[in-house]
Backbone bond lengths (Angstrom), bond angles and torsions (degrees), N, CA, C in turn:
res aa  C-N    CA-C-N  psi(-1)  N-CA   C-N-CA  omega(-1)  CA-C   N-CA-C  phi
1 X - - - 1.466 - - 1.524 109.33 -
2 X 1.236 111.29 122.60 1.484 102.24 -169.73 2.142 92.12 -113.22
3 X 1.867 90.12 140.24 1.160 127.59 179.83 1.350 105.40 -43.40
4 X 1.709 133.04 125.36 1.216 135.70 -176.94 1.955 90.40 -70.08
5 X 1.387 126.86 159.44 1.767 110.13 139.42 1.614 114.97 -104.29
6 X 1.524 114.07 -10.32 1.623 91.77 174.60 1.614 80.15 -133.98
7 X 1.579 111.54 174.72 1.389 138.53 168.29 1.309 118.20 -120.18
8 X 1.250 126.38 175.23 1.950 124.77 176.05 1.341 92.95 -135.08
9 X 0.955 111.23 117.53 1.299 158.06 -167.44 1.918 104.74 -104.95
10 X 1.290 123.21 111.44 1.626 148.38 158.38 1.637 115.08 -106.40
11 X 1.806 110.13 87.60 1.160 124.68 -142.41 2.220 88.99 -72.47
12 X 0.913 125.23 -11.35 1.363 128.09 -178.65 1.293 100.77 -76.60
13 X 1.391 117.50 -76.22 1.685 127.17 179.87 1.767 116.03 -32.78
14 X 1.715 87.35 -53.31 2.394 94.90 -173.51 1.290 103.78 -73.46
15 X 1.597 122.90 -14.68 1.461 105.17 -178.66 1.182 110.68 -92.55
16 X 1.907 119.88 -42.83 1.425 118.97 -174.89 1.722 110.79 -52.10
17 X 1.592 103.23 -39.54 1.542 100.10 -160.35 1.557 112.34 -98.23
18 X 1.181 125.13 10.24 1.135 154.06 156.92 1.905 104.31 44.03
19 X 1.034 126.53 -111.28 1.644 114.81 -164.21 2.279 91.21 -66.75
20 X 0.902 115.54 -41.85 1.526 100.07 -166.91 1.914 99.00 -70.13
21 X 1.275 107.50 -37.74 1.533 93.31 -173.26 1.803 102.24 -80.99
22 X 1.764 138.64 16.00 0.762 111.24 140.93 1.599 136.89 -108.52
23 X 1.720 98.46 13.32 1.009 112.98 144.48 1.512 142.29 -59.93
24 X 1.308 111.32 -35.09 2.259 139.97 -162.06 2.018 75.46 -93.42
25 X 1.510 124.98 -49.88 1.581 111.43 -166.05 1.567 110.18 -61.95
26 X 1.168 122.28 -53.36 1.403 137.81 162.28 1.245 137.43 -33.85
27 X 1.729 113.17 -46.27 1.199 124.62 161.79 1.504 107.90 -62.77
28 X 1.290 118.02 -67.65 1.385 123.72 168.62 1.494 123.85 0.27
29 X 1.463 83.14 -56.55 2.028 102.96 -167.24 1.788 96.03 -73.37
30 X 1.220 113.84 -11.63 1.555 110.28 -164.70 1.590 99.30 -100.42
31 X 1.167 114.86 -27.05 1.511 119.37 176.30 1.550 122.66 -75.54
32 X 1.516 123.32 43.30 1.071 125.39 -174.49 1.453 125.72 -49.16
33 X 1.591 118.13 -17.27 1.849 126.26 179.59 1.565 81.59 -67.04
34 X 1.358 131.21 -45.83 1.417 123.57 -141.85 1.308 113.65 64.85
35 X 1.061 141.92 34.06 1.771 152.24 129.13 1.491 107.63 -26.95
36 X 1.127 107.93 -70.57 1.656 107.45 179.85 1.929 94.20 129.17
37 X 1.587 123.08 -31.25 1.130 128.63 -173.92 1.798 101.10 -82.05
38 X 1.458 93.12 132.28 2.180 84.37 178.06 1.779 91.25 -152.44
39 X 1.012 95.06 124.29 1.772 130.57 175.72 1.338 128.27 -76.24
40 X 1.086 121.70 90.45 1.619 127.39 -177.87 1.059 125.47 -146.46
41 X 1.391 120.96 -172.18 1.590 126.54 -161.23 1.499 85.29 -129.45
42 X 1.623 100.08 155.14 1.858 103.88 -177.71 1.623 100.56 -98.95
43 X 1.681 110.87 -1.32 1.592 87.04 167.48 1.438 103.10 -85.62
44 X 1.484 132.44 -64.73 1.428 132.07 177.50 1.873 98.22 -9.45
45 X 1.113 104.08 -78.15 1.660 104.24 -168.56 1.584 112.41 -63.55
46 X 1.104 114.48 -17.11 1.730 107.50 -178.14 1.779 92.74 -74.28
47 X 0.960 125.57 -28.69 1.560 129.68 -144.04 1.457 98.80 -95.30
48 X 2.073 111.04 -29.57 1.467 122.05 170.28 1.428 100.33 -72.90
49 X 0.879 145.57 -39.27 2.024 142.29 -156.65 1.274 86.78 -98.86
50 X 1.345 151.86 -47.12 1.441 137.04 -134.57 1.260 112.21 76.93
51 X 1.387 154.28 39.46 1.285 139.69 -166.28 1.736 93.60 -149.39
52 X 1.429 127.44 170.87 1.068 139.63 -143.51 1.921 93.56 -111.75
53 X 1.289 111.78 152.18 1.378 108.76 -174.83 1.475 120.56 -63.58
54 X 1.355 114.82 -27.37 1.429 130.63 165.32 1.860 101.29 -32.20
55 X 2.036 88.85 -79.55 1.104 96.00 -165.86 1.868 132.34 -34.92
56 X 1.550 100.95 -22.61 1.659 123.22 -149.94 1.456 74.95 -87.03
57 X 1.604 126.26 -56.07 1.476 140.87 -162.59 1.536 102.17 -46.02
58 X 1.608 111.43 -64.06 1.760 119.22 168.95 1.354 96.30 -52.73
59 X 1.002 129.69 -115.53 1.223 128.36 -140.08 1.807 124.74 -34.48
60 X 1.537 100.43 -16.07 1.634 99.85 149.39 1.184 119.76 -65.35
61 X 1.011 129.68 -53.50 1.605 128.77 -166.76 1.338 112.29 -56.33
62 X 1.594 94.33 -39.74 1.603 107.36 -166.95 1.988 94.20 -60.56
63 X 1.595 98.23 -45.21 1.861 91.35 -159.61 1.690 98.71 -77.99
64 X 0.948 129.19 17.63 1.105 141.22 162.42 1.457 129.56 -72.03
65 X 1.235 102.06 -41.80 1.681 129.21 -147.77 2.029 80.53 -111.64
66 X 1.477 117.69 -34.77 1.448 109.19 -163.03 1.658 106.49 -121.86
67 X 1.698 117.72 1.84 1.388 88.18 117.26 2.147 65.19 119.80
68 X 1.044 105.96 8.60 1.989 111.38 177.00 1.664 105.97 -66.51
69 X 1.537 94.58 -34.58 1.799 111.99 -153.51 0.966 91.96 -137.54
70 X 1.523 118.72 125.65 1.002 134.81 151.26 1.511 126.00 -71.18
71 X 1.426 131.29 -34.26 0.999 130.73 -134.47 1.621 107.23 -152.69
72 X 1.543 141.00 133.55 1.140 129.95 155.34 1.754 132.71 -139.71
73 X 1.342 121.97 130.36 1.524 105.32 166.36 1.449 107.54 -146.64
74 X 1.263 111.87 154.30 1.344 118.20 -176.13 1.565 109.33 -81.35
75 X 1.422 124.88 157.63 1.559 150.70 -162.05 1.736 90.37 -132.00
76 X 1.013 142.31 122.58 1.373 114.73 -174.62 1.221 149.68 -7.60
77 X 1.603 109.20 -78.79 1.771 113.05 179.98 1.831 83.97 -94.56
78 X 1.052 117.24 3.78 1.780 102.58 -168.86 1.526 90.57 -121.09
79 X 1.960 99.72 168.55 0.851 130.16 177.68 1.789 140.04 -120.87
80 X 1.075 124.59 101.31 1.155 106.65 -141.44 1.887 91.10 -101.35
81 X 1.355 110.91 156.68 1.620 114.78 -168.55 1.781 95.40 -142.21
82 X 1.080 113.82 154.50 1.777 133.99 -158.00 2.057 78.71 -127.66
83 X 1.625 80.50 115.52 2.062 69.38 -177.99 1.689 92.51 -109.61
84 X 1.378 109.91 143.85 1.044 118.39 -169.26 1.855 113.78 -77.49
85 X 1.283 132.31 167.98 1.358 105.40 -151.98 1.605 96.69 -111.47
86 X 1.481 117.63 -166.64 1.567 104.89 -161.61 1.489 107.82 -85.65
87 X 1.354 119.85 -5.04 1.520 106.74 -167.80 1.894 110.24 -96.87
88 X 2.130 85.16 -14.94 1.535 97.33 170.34 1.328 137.79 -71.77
89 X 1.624 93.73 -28.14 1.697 129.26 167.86 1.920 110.75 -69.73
90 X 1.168 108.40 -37.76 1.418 95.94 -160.00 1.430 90.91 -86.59
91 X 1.421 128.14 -36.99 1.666 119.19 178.28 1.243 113.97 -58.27
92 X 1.400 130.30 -29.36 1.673 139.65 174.71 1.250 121.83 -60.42
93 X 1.934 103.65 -39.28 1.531 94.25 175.66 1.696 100.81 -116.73
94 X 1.271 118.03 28.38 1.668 118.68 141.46 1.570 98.53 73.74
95 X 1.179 112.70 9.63 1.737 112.74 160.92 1.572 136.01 -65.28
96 X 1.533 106.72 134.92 1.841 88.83 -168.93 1.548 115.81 -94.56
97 X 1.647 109.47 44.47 1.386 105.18 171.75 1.445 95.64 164.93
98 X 1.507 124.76 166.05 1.424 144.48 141.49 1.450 133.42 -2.81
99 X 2.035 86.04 -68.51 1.392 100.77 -145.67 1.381 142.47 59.58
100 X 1.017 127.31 -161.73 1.767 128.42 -164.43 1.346 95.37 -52.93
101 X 1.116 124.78 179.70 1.855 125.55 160.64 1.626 84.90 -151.64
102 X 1.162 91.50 169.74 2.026 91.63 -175.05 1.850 93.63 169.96
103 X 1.285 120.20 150.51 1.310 131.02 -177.33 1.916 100.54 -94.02
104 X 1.168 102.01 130.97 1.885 96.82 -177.35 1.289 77.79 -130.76
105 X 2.015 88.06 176.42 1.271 141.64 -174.38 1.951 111.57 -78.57
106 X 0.788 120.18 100.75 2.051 110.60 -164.42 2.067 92.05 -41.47
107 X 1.249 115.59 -31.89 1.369 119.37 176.62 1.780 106.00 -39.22
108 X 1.254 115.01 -67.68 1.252 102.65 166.72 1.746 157.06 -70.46
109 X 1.556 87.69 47.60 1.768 90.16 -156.73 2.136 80.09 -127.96
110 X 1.416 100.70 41.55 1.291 112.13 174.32 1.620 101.84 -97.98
111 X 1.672 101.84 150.15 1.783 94.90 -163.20 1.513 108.50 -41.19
112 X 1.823 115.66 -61.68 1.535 123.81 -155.04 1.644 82.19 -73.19
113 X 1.285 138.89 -56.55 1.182 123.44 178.59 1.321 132.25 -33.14
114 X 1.262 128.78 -53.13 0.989 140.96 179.06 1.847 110.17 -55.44
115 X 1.579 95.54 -43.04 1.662 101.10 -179.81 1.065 123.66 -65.66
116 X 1.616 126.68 -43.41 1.188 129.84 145.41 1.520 147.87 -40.32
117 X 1.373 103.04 -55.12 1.488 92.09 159.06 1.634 119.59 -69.64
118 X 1.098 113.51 -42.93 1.770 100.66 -177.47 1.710 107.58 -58.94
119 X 1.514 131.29 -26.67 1.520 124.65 136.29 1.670 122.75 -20.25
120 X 1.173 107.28 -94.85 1.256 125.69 170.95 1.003 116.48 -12.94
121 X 1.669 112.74 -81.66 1.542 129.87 -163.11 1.990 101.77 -68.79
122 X 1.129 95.33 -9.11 1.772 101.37 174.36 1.431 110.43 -86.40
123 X 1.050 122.30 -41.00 1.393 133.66 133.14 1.674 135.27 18.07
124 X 1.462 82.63 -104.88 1.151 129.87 150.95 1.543 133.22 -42.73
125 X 1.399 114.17 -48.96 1.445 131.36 156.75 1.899 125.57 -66.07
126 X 1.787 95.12 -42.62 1.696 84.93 153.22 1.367 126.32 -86.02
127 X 1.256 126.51 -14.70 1.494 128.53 -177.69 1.500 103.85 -66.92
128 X 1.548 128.58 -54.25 1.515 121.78 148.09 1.110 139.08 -7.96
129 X 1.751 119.13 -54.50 0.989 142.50 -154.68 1.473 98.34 -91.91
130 X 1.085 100.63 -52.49 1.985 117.55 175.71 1.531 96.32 -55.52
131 X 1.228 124.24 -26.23 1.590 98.10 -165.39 1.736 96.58 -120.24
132 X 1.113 128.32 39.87 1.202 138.38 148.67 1.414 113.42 -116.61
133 X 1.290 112.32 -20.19 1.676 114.09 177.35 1.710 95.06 -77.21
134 X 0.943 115.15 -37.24 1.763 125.14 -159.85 1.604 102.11 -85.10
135 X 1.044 135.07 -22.68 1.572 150.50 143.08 1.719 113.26 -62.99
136 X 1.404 117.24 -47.11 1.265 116.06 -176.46 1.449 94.09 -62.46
137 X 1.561 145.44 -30.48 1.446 127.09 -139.63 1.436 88.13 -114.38
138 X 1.264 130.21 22.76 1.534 123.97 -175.67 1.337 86.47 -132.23
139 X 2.033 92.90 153.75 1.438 103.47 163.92 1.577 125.57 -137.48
140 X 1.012 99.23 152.76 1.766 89.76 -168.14 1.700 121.43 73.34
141 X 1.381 110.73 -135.28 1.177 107.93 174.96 1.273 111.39 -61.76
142 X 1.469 121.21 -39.95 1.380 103.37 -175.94 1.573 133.89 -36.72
143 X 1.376 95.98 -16.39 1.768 106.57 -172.13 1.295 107.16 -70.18
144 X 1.308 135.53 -30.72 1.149 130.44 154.73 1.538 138.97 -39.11
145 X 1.509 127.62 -46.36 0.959 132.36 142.88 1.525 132.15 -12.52
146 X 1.564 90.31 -57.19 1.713 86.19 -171.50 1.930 92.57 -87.94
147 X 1.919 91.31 124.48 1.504 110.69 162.52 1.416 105.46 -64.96
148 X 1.622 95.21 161.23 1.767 118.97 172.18 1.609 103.46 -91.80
149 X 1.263 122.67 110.63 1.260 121.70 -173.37 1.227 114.75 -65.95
150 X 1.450 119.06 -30.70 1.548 115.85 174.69 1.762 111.54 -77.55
151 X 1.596 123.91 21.62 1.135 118.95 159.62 1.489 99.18 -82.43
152 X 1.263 95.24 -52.96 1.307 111.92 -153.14 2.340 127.11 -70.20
153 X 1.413 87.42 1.16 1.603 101.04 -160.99 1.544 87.87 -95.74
154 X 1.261 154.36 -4.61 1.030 138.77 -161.22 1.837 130.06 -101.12
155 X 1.337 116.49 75.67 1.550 146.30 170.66 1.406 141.15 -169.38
156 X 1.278 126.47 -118.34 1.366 101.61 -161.93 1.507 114.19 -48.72
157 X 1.558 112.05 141.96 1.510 109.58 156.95 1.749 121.67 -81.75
158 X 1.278 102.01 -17.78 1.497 90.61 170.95 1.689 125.21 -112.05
159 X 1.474 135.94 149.54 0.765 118.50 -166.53 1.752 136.95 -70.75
160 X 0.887 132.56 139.87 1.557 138.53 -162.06 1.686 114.69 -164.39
161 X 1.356 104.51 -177.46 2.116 102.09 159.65 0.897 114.76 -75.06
162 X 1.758 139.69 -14.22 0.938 135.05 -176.56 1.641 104.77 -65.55
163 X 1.323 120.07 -39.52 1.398 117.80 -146.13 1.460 93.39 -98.00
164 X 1.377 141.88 38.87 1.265 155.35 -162.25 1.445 100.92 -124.80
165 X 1.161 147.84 141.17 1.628 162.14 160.75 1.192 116.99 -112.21
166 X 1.079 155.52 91.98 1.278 172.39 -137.83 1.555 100.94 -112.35
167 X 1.681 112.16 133.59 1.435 105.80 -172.24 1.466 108.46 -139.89
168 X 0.897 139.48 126.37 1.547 122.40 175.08 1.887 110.73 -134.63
169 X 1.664 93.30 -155.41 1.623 84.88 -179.31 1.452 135.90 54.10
170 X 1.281 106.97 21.82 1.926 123.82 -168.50 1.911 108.59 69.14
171 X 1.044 86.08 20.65 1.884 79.03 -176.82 1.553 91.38 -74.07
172 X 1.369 125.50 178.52 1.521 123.78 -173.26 1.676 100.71 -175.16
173 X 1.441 110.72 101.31 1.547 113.14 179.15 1.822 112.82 -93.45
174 X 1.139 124.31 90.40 1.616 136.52 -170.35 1.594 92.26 -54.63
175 X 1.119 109.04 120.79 1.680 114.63 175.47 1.542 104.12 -130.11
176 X 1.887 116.65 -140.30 1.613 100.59 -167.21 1.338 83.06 -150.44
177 X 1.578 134.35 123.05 1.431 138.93 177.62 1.419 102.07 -81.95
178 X 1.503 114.98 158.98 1.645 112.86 174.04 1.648 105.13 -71.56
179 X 0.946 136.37 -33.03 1.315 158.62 -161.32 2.030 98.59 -80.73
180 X 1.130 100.19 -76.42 2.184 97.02 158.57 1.823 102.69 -43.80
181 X 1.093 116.72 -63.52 1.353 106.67 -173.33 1.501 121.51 -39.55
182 X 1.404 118.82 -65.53 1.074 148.18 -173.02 1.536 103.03 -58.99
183 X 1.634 123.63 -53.18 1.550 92.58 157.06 1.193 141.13 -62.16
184 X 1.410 122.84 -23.49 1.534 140.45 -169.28 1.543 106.46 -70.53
185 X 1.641 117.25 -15.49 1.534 129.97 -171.02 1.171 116.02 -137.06
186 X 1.271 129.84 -161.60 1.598 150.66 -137.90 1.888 93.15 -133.64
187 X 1.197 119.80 -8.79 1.434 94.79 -150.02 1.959 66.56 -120.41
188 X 1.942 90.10 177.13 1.391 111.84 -170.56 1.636 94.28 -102.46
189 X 1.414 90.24 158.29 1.632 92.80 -178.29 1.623 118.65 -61.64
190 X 1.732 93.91 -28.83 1.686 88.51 172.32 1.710 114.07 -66.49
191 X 1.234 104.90 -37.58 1.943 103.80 -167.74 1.712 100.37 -66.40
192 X 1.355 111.45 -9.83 1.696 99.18 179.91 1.365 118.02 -98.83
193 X 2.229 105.91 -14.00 1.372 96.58 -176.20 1.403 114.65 -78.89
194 X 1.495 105.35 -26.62 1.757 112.44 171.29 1.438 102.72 -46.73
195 X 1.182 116.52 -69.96 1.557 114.49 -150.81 1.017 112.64 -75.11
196 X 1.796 132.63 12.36 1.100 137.16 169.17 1.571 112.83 -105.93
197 X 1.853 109.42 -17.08 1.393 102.21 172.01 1.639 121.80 -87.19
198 X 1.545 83.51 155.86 1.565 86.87 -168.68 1.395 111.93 -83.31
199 X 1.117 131.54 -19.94 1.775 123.93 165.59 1.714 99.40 -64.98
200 X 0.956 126.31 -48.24 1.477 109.41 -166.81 1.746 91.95 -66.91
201 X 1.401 132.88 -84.05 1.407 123.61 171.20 1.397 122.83 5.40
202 X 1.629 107.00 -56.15 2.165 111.23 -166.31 1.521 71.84 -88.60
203 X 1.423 167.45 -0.10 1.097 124.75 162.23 1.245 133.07 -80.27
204 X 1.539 115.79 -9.06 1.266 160.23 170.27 1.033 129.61 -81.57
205 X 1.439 100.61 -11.43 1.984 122.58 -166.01 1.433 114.22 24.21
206 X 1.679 100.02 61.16 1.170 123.69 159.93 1.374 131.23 -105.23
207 X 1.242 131.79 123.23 1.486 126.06 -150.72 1.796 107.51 -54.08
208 X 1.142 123.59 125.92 1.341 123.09 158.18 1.459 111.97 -31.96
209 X 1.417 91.94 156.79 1.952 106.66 164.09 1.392 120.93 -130.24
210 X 1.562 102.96 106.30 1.455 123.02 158.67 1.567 105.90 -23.62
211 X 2.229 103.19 108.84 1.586 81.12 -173.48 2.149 78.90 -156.07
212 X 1.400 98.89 156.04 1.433 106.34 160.90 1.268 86.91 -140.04
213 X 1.785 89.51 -177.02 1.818 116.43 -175.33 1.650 101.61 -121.31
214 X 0.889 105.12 124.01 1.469 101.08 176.19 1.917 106.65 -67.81
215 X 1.493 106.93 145.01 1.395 109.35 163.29 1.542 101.99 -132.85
216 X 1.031 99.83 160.20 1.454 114.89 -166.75 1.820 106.61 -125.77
217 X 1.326 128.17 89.17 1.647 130.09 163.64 1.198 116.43 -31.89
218 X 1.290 115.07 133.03 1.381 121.82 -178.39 1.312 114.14 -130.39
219 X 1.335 148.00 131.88 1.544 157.74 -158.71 1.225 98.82 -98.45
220 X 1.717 136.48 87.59 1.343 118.18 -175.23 1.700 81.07 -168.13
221 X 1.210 112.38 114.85 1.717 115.89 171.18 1.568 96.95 -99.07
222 X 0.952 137.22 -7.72 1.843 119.57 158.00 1.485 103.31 -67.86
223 X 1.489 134.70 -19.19 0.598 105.56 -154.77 1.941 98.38 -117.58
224 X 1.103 103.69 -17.57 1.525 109.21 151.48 1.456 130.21 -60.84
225 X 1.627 116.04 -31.42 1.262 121.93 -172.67 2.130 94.63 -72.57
226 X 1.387 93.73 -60.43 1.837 108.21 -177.32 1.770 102.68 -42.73
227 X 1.101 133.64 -42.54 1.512 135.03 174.64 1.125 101.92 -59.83
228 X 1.470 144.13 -46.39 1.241 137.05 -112.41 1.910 87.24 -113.61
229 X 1.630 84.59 -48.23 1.992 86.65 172.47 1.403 108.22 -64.91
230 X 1.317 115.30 -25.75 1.651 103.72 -153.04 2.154 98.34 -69.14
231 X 1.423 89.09 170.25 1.973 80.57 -169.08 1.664 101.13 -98.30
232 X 1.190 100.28 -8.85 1.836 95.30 172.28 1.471 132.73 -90.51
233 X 1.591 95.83 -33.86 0.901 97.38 165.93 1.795 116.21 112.64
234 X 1.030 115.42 -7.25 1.399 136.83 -179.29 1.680 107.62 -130.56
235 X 0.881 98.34 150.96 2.138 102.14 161.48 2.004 112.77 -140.92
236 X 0.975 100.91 94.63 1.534 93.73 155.68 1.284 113.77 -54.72
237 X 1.942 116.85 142.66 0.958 157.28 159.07 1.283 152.59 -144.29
238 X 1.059 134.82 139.42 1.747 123.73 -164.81 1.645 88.75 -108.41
239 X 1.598 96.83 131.23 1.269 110.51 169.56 1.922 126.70 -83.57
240 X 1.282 126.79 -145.45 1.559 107.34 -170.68 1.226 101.11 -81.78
241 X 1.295 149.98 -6.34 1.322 147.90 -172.01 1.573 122.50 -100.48
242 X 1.292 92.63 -25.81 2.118 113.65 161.99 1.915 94.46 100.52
243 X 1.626 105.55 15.01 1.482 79.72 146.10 1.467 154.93 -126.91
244 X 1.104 111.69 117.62 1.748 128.35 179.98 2.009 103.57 7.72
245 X 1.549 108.81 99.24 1.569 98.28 150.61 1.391 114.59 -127.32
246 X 1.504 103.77 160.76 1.292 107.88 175.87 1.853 123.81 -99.99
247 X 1.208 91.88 129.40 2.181 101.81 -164.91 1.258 91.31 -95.77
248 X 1.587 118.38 140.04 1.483 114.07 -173.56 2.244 84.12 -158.02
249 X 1.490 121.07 132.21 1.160 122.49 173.84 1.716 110.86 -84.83
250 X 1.090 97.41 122.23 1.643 105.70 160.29 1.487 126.35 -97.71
251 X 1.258 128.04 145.80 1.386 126.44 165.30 1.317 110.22 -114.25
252 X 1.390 113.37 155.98 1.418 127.78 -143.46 1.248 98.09 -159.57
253 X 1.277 129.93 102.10 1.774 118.65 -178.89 1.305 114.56 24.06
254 X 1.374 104.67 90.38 1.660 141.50 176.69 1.899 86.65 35.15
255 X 1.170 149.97 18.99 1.254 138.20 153.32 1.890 127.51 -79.15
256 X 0.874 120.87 135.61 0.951 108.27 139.24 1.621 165.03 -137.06
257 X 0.953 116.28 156.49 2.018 95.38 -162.97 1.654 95.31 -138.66
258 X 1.487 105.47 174.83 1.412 114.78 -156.07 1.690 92.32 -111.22
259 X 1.168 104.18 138.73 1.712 95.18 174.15 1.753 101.78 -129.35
260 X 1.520 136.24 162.02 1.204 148.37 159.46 1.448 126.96 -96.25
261 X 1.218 116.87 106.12 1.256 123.67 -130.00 2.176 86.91 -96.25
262 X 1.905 97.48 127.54 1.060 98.04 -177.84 1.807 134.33 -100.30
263 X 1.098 106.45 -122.86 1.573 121.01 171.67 1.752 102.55 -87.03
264 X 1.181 97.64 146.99 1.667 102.71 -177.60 2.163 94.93 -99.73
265 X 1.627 82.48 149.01 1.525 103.19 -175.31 1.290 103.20 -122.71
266 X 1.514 108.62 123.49 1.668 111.71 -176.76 1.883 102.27 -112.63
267 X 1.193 100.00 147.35 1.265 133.23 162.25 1.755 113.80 -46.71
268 X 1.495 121.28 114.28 1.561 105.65 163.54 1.381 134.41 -29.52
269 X 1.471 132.02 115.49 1.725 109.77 -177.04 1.869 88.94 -104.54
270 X 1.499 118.82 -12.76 1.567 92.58 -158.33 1.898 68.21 -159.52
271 X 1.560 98.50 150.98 1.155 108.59 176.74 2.299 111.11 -91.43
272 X 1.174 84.39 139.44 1.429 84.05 -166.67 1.598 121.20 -85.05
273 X 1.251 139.22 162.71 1.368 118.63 -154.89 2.028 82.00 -122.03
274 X 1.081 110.98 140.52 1.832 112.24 158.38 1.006 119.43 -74.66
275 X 1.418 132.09 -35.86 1.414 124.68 179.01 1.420 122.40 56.15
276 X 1.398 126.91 5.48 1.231 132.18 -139.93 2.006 110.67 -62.15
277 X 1.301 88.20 -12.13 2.070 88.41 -171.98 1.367 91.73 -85.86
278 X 1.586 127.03 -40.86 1.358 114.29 177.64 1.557 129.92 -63.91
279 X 1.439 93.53 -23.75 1.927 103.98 -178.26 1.663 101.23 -75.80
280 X 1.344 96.07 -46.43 1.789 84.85 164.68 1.580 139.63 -77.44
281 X 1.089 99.79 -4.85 1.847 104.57 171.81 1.670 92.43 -93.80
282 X 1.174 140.66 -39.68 1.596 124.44 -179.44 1.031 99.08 -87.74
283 X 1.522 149.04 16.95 1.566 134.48 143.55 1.302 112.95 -103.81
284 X 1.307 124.30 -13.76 1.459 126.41 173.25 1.730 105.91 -66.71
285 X 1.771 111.32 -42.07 1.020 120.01 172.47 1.211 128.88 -75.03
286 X 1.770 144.69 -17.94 1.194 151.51 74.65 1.284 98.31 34.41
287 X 1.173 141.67 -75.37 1.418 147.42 -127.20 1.366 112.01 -98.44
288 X 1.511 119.67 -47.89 1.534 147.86 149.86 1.162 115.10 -40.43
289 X 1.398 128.34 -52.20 1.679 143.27 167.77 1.418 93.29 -78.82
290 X 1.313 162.39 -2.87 1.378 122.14 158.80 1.553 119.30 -69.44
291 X 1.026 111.83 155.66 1.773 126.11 177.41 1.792 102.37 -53.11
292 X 1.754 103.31 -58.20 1.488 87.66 179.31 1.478 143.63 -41.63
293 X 1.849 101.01 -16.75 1.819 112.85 -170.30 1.353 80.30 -87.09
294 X 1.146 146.80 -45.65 1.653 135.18 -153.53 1.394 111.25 -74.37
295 X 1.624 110.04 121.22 0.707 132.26 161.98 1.927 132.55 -65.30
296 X 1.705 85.28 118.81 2.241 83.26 -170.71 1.406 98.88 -104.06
């Protein structure tokens, strides 16, 4: 059995289904005919994950029982498994999409590893999306305006003023809020801010993420003077629409001005794949399985 070096990775599927879907990603990478049938031994693969042969043993049964694997029979000392395919997987664990897709390293299909990047690259995959919607709504020159955030995400890994981008003059850098994230997924806004910070990550000796915060300048000396008294140094406020930002003063060559501190913009970690014929055959199929096509 020869060693995959990268895997494809469907950051919705490896996170919802967690140790069995990084079991179903793995096999995958080993099934190069694309048959769907892939032949192995549970030490070879215990020895690829880091985990004990037991563990490899459960988590078959388990993707068995939840719908990863269809299928099993033994080859002597080996085991052969029928892996079920992606549109069979995503109806099993009741997800409303993909998510990111991106080619990885088999290095990262480690538990906290695995959690993190499918974070990230989720990230990353709506921040994209945001900045083609934010281009779609301009015309003409205006399209210029809106920056490419993946120019723009690249320095400090830890947080400070440095890691702040300051924008004014209608410029507009489309990035990805924890709060957008967190609806777009399964996880809580707290479980995404961890796995996006970089002290929790290096404690994990997990690669940092190339990341700023967008701030946005604002022309308002009431509202520089009110910062300047206040003793913290920040002021929450809800703007005309009722949502919550945070005003924080910067200085800038002996100046200073008030900025509203925005959506954070991350840096590429992994190039992302479109897939676009597959996103449309599992929404075409989506579409067939809704209640509304069925006829009573």
């Amino acid at each position: 059995m020869q060693t995959p070096k990268t895997v494809r990775i469907y950051t919705r599927l490896l996170d919802h289904g967690h140790e069995c879907g990084r079991l179903w990603t793995l096999l995958r990478a080993l099934d190069t005919q694309g048959s769907g049938w892939v032949l192995f031994d549970y030490a070879t693969i215990a020895s690829l994950m880091g985990v004990s042969v037991r563990t490899v043993q459960r988590w078959v049964r388990q993707g068995l029982e939840r719908g990863w694997f269809r299928g099993r029979r033994w080859m002597g000392d080996q085991v052969e498994l029928y892996l079920s395919g992606i549109k069979a997987v995503k109806t099993a664990l009741g997800v409303d999409g993909l998510g990111a897709i991106a080619d990885v390293s088999i290095d990262h299909l480690g538990r906290s590893e695995a959690k993190a990047l499918c974070t990230a690259l989720e990230a990353q995959y709506r921040q994209k999306q945001a900045y083609w919607a934010a281009r779609k709504e301009k015309k003409g020159q205006a399209k210029k305006l809106v920056l490419k955030p993946w120019e723009m995400a690249t320095s400090d890994q830890l947080p400070g003023e440095k890691s702040l981008v300051v924008v004014s003059n209608g410029f507009q850098i489309p990035g990805c809020s924890i709060a957008g994230l967190a609806r777009e997924t399964d996880w809580s806004q707290s479980t995404i801010k961890r796995r996006l910070d970089n002290r929790w990550r290096l404690e994990r000796k997990i690669e940092p993420i190339q990341k700023k915060r967008v701030a946005i300048e604002l022309d308002d000396p009431e509202l520089l003077f009110l910062l300047r008294e206040s003793s913290c140094g920040f002021l929450v406020t809800e703007n005309a629409l009722g949502h919550t930002r945070v005003l924080k003063v910067l200085t800038d060559s002996g100046r200073s001005k008030v900025v509203s501190l925005g959506c954070n913009i991350y840096a590429p970690s992994h190039e992302l794949r479109s897939c676009r014929s597959l996103r449309r055959r599992v929404a075409r199929m989506d579409s067939v399985r809704s209640p509304k096509n069925i006829a009573i």
